[in-house]
C-alpha positions as a Markdown table, in Angstrom:
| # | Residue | x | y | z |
|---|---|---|---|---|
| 1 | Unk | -28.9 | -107.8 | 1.4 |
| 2 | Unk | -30.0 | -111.4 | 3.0 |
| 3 | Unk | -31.9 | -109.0 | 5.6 |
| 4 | Unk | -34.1 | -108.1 | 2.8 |
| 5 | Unk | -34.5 | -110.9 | 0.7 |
| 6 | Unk | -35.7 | -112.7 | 3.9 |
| 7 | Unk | -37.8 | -110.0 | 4.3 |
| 8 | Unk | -39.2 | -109.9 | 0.8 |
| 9 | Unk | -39.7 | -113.7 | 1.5 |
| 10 | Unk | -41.6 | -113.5 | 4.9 |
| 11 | Unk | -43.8 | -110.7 | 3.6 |
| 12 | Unk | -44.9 | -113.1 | 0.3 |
| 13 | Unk | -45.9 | -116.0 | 2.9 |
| 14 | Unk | -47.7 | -113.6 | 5.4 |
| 15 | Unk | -49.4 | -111.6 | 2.8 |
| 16 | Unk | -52.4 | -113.7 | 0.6 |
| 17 | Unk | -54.9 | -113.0 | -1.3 |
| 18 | Unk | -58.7 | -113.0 | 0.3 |
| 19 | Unk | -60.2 | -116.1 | -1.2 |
| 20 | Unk | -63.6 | -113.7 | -1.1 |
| 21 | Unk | -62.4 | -111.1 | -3.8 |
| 22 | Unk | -58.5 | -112.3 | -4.6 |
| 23 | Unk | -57.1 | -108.7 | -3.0 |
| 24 | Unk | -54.2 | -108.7 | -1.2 |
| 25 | Unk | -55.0 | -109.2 | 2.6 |
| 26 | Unk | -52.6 | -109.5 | 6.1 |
| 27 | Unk | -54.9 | -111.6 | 7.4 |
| 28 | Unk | -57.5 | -114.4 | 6.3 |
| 29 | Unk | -59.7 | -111.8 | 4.7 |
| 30 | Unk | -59.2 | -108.4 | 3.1 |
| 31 | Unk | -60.7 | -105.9 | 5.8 |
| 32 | Unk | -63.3 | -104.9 | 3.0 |
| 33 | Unk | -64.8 | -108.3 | 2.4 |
| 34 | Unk | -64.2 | -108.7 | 6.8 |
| 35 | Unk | -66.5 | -105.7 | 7.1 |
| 36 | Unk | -69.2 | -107.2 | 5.5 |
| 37 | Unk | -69.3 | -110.2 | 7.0 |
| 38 | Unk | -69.8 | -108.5 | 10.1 |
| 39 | Unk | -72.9 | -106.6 | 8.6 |
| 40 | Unk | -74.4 | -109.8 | 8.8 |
| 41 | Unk | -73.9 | -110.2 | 12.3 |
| 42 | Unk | -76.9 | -110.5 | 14.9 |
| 43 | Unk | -77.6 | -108.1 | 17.7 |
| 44 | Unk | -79.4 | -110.5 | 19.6 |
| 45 | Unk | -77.8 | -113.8 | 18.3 |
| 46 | Unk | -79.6 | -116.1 | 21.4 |
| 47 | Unk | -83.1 | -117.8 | 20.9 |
| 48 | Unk | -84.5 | -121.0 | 21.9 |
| 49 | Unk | -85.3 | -124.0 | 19.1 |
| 50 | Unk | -88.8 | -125.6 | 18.8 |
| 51 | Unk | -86.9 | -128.5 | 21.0 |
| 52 | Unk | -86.1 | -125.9 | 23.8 |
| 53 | Unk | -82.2 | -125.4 | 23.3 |
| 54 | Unk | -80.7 | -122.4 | 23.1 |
| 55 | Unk | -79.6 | -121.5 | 19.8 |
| 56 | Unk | -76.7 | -119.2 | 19.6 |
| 57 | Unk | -75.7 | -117.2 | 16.0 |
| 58 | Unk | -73.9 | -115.0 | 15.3 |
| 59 | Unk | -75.3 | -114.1 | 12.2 |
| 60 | Unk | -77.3 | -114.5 | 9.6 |
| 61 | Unk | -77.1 | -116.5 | 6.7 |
| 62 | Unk | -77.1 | -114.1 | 3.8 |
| 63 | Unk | -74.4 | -111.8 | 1.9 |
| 64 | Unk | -70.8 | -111.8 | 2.5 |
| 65 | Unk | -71.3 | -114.2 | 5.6 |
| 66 | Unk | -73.3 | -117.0 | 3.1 |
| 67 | Unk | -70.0 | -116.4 | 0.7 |
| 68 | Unk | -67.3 | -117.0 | 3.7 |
| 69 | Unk | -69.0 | -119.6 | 4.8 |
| 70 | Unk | -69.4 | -121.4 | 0.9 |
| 71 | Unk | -65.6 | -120.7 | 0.7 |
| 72 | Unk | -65.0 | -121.9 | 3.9 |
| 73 | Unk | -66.7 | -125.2 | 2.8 |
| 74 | Unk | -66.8 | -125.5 | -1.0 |
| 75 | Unk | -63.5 | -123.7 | -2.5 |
| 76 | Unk | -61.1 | -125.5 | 0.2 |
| 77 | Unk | -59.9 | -122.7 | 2.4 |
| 78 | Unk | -60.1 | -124.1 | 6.1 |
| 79 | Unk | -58.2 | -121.0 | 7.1 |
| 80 | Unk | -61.5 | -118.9 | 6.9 |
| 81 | Unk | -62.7 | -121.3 | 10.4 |
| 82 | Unk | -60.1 | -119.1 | 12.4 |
| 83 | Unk | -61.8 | -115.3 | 11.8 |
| 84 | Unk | -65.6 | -116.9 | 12.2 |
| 85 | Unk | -64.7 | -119.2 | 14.8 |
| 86 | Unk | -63.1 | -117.1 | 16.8 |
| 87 | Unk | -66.0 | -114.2 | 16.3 |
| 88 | Unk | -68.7 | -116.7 | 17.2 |
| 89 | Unk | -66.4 | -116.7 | 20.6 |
| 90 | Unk | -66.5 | -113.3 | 20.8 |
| 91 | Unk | -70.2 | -112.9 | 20.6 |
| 92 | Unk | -70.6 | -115.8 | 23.1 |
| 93 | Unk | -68.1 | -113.5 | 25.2 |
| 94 | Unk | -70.4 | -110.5 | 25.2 |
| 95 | Unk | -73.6 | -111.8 | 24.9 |
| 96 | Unk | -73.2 | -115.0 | 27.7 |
| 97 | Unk | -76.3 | -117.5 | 28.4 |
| 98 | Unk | -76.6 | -118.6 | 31.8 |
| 99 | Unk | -76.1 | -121.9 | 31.9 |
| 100 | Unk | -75.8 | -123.7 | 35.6 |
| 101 | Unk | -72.7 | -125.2 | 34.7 |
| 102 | Unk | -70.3 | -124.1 | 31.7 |
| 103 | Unk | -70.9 | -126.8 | 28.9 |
| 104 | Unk | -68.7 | -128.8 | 26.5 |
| 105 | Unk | -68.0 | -128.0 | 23.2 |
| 106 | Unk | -68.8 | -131.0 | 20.0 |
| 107 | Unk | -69.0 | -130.5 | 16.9 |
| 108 | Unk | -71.3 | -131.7 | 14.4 |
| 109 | Unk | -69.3 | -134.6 | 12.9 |
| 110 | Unk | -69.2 | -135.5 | 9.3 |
| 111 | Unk | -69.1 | -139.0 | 7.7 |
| 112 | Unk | -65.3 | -140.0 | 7.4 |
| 113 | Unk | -65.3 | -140.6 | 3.5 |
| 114 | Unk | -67.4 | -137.5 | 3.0 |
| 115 | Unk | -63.9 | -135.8 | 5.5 |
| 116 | Unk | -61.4 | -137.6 | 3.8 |
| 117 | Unk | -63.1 | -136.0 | 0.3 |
| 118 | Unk | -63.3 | -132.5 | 1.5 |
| 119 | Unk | -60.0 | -132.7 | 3.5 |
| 120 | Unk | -61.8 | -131.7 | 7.2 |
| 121 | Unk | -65.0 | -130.9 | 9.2 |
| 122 | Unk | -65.2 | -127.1 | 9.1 |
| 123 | Unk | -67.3 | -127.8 | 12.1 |
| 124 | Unk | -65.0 | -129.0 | 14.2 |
| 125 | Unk | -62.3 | -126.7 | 12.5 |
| 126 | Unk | -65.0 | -123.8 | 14.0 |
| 127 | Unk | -65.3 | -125.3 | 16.6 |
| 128 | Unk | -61.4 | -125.2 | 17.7 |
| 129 | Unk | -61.3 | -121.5 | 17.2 |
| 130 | Unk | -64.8 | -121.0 | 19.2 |
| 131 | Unk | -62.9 | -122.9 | 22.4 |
| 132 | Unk | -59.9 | -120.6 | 21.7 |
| 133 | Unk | -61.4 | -117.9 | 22.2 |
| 134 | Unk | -63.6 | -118.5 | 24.8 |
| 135 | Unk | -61.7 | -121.0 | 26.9 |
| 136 | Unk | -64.6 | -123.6 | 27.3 |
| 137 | Unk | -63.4 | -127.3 | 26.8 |
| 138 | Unk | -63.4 | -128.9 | 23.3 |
| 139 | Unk | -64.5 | -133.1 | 22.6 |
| 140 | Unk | -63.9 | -133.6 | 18.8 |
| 141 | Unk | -65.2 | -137.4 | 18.9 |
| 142 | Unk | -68.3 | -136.5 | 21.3 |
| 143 | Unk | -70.6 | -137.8 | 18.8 |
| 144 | Unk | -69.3 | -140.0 | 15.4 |
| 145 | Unk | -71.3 | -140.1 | 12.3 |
| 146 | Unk | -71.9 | -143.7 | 11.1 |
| 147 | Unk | -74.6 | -143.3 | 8.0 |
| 148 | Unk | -72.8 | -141.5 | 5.2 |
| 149 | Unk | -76.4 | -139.3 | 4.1 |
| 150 | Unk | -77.1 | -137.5 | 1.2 |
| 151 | Unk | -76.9 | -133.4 | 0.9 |
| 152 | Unk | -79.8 | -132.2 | 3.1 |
| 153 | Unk | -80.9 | -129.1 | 0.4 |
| 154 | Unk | -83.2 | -130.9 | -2.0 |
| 155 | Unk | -85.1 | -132.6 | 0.8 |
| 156 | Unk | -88.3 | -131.5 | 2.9 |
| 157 | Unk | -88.5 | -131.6 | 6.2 |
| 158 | Unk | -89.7 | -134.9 | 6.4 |
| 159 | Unk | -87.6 | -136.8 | 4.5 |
| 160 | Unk | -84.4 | -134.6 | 6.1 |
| 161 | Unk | -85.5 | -136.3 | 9.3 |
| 162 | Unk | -85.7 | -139.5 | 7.4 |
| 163 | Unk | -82.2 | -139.2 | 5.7 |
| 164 | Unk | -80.6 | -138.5 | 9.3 |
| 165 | Unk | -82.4 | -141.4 | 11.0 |
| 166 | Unk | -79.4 | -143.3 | 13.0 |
| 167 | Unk | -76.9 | -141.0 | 11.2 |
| 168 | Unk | -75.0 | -140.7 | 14.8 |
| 169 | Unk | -73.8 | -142.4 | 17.3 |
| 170 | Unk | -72.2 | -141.2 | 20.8 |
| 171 | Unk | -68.0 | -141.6 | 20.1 |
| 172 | Unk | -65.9 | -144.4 | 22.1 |
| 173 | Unk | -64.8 | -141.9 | 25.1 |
| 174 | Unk | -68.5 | -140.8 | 25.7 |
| 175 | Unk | -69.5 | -144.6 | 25.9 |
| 176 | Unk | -66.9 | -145.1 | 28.4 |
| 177 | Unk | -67.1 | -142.3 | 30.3 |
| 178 | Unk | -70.5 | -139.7 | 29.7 |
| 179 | Unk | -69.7 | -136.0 | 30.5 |
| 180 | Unk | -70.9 | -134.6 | 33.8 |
| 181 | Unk | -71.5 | -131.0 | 32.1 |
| 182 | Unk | -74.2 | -130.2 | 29.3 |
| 183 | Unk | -73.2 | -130.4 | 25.5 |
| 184 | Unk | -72.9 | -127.4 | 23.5 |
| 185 | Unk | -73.2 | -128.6 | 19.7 |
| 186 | Unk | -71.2 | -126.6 | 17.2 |
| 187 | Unk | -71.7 | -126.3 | 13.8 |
| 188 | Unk | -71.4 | -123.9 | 10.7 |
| 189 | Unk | -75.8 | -123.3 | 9.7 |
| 190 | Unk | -78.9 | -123.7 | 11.0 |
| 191 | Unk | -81.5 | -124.3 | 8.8 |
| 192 | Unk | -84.6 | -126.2 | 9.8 |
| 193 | Unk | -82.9 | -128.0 | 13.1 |
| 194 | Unk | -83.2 | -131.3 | 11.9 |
| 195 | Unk | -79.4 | -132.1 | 12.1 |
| 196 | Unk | -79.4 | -130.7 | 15.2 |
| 197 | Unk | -82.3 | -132.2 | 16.7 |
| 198 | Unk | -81.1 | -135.9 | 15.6 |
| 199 | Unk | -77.8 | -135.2 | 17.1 |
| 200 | Unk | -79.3 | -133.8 | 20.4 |
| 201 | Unk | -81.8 | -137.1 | 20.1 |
| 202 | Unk | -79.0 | -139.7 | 20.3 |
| 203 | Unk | -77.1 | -137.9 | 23.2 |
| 204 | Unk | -80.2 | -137.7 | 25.2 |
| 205 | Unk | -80.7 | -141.1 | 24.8 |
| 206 | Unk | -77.3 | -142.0 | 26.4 |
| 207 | Unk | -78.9 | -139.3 | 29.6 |
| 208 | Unk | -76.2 | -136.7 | 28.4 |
| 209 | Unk | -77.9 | -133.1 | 28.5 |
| 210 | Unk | -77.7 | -131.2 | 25.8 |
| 211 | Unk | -78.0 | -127.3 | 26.7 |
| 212 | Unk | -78.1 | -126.1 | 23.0 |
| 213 | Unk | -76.5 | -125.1 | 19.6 |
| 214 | Unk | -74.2 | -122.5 | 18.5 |
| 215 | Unk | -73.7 | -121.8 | 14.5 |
| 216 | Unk | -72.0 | -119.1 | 12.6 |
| 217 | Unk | -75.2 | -118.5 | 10.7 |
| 218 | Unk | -78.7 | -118.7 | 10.9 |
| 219 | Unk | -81.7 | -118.9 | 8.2 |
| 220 | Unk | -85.4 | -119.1 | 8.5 |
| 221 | Unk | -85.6 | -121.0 | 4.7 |
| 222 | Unk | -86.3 | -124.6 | 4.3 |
| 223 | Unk | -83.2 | -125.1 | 2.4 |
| 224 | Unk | -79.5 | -123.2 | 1.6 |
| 225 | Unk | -78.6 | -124.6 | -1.4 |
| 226 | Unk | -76.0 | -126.7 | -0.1 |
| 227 | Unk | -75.8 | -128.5 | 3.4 |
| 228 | Unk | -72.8 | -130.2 | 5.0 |
């Protein structure tokens, strides 16, 4: 009789709902929602930015992969980083740039009142799962963000490059110490690259390389509706 009841007990905390369409689900999505968000996926997920850097999705930003990744960020479920982390791994597994030296891994940061309000930085919550999967090495404080800016999505590209203007800095163990192997930057969309290019920008300036970008998603708009 305790046999079961622990049973009954283990089996409420395993099983949840998907946070996508409240269904039951094993796992951190239903394998319904799952399978669309893997329609969305891109068969050739590698190109190269107008700044030269590779940029590596793994899908594209529409559908059930745009709703994951709103959840993921919007409706507080941090769990959802661990299935699309761990697939943008995957697809770096089987689709592998050549790089001259395997990079390091930093994720976008986010402001540390805009954190504390949300709770964490899904990029650097995407970015742990990415690393577990692929086994390349992880720097969490690589890059700090010292301006808190205002949402990127009702700006054009001119005055998104404005609004990110000095918004990073390199973090206290890169100062000390710069990395010998080229910087991978991780984060959840690319949009117009203007994030990604200010980011790139201040590590440069410190002589760090920068070899290029991987994201979940990608989009050719100007805006998503909602950014970081």
């Amino acid at each position: 009789m305790l046999i079961r009841s622990l049973k009954g007990l283990s089996d409420l905390f395993l099983h949840q709902n998907c946070p996508l369409c409240d269904r039951s689900a094993p796992t951190e999505l239903c394998t319904s929602c799952w399978r669309q968000i893997q329609q969305c996926a891109q068969a050739q997920p590698a190109s190269t930015t107008p700044d030269a850097l590779v940029l590596f999705a793994w899908g594209d930003y529409r559908d059930g992969l745009k709703q994951a990744i709103a959840a993921l960020k919007y409706d507080n479920n941090p769990q959802l980083a661990m299935p699309l982390g761990k697939a943008l791994g995957h697809h770096w597994q089987q689709f592998p740039i050549q790089l001259q030296r395997s990079p390091l891994v930093v994720p976008i940061p986010m402001h540390r009142a805009k954190q504390r309000k949300r709770g964490f930085n899904q990029a650097e919550l995407l970015a742990r799962a990415f690393c577990e999967q692929t086994g390349l090495p992880l720097h969490t404080t690589g890059l700090i963000r010292r301006v808190a800016t205002v949402p990127q999505f009702s700006l054009g590209l001119q005055e998104r490059q404005q609004n990110l203007a000095g918004a990073f800095a390199l973090g206290p163990a890169f100062l000390r110490r710069p990395p010998q192997r080229p910087v991978l930057l991780l984060d959840d969309i690319y949009t117009t690259g203007t994030t990604v290019k200010i980011a790139a920008a201040e590590l440069r300036r410190h002589r760090i390389s920068v070899c290029g970008v991987a994201v979940i998603a990608r989009t050719l708009f100007e805006t998503e509706g909602k950014d970081r």
